[in-house]
C-alpha positions in Angstrom: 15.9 -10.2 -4.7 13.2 -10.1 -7.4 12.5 -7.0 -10.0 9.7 -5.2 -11.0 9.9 -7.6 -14.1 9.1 -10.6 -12.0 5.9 -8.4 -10.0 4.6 -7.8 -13.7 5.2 -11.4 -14.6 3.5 -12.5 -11.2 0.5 -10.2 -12.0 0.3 -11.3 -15.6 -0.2 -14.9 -14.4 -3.0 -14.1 -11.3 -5.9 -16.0 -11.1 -7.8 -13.5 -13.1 -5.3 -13.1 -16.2 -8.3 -11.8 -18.6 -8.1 -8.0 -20.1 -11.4 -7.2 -18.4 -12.8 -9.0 -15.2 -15.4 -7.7 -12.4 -14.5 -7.7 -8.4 -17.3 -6.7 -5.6 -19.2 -4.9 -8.4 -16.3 -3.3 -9.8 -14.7 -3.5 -14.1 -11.1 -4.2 -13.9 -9.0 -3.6 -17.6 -5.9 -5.2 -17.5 -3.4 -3.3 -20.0 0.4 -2.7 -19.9 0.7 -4.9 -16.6 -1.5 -2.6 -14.8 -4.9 -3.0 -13.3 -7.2 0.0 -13.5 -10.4 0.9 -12.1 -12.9 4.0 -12.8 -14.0 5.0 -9.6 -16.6 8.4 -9.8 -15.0 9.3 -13.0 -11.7 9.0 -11.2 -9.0 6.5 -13.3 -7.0 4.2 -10.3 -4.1 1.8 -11.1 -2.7 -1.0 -9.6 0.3 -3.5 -9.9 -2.0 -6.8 -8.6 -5.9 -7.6 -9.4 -7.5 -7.6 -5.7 -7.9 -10.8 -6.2 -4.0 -11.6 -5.6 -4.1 -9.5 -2.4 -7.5 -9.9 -0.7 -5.7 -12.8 1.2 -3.5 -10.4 2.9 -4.7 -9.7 6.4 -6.1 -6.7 7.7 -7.6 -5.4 11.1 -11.0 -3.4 10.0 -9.8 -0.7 12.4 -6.7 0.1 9.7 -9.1 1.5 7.2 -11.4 3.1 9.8 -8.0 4.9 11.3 -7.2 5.8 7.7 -10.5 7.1 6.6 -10.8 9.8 9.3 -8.3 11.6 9.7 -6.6 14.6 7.0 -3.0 13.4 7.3 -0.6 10.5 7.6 2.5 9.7 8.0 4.3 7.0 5.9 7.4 6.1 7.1 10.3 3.4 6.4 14.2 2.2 7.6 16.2 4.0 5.3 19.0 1.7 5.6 16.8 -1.5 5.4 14.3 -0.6 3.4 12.4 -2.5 0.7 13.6 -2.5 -2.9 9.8 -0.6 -4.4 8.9 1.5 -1.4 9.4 4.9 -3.3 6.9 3.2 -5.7 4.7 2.0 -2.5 4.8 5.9 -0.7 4.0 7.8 -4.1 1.1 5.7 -5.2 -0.4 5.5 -1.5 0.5 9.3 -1.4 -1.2 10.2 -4.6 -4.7 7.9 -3.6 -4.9 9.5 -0.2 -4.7 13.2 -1.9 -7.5 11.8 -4.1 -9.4 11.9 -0.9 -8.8 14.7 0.7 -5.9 13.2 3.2 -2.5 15.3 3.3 0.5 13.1 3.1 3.8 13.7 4.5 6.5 11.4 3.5 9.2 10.1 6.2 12.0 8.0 7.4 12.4 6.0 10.6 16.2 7.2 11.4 18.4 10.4 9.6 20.0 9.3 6.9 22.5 11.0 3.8 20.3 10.2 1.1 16.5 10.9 2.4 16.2 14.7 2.9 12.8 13.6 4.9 11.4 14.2 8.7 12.4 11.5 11.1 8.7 9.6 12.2 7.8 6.2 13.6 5.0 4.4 15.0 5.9 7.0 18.5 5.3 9.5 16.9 1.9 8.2 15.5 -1.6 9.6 17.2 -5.1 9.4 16.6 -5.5 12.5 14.3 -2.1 12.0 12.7 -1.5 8.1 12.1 1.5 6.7 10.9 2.1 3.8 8.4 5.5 2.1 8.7 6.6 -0.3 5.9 9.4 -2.5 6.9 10.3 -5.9 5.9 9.5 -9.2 7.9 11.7 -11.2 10.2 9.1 -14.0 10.1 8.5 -14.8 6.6 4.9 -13.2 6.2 2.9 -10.0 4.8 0.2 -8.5 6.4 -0.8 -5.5 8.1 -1.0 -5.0 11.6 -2.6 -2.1 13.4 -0.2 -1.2 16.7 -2.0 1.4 18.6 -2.2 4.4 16.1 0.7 2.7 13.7 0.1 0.9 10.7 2.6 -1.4 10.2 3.0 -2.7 6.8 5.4 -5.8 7.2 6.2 -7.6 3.4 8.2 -10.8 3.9 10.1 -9.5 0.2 10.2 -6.4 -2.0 7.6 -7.3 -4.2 5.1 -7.9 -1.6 5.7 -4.3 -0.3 3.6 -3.5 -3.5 0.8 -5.9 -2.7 0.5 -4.3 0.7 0.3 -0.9 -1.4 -2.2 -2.3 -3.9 -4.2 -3.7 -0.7 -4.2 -0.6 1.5 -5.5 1.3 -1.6 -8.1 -1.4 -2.5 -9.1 -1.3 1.2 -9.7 2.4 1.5 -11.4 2.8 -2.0 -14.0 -0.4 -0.7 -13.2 -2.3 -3.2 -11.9 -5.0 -0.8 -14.1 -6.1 1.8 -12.6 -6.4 5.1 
């Protein structure tokens, strides 16, 4: 299993490893390990340039479904989950409140050490969808849109923050489906 350390030394060494670089129109500053973006006066970080997850596939519907609605679900295995979802949940969390979309945070199953509502992708609807991160049985990372589920498979731990990083860079059109 890899660390943080090794996401940050992945990041460092993207194809765009200079401290400022542009993206669809956008200034990127690379400092600290971090990727940041102004956004209408609004700051917005990120662990990968867009250019290390634009790759990662997307329906066009995912952003559409996230977009309107006011809340979502994000949900995960508590006993099989990946190693950076709290990381994942609280920075998608934070970005949606940014734009006007409630957040409630969730588990798939009960479990001792999440005091959180039990939601998956049954529970998910059109006004309330749900995004499920879980890790892949088949080796890949990508985002697949499952009626009113989002499901946010990451073939290892530290591509359950790319997935984050291109969920956010999706919904702030930044990345062009």
């Amino acid at each position: 299993s890899r660390g943080l350390g090794d996401v940050y030394k992945r990041q460092m060494w993207s194809r765009s490893s200079q401290p400022t670089t542009r993206y669809n129109g956008y200034v990127f500053t690379s400092k600290d390990n971090m990727w940041f973006v102004k956004i209408n006066n609004k700051e917005f970080s990120f662990n990968f340039h867009p250019s290390d997850v634009d790759n990662i596939t997307m329906n066009p519907a995912i952003k559409e479904k996230l977009l309107n609605t006011l809340m979502i679900y994000i949900t995960f295995d508590p006993d099989n989950h990946p190693k950076y979802i709290d990381l994942a949940r609280f920075s998608l969390s934070k970005a949606f409140q940014e734009k006007g979309i409630y957040v409630e945070n969730c588990i798939t199953k009960e479990n001792k050490d999440y005091f959180l509502p039990v939601v998956d992708c049954k529970n998910a609807t059109k006004h309330v969808p749900v995004i499920k991160f879980e890790l892949s049985e088949n080796n890949e990372t990508n985002l697949i849109l499952d009626g009113n589920c989002i499901i946010a498979k990451a073939k290892d731990d530290t591509d359950i923050i790319k997935l984050k990083d291109r969920l956010l860079y999706s919904i702030l059109n930044i990345v062009k489906e």
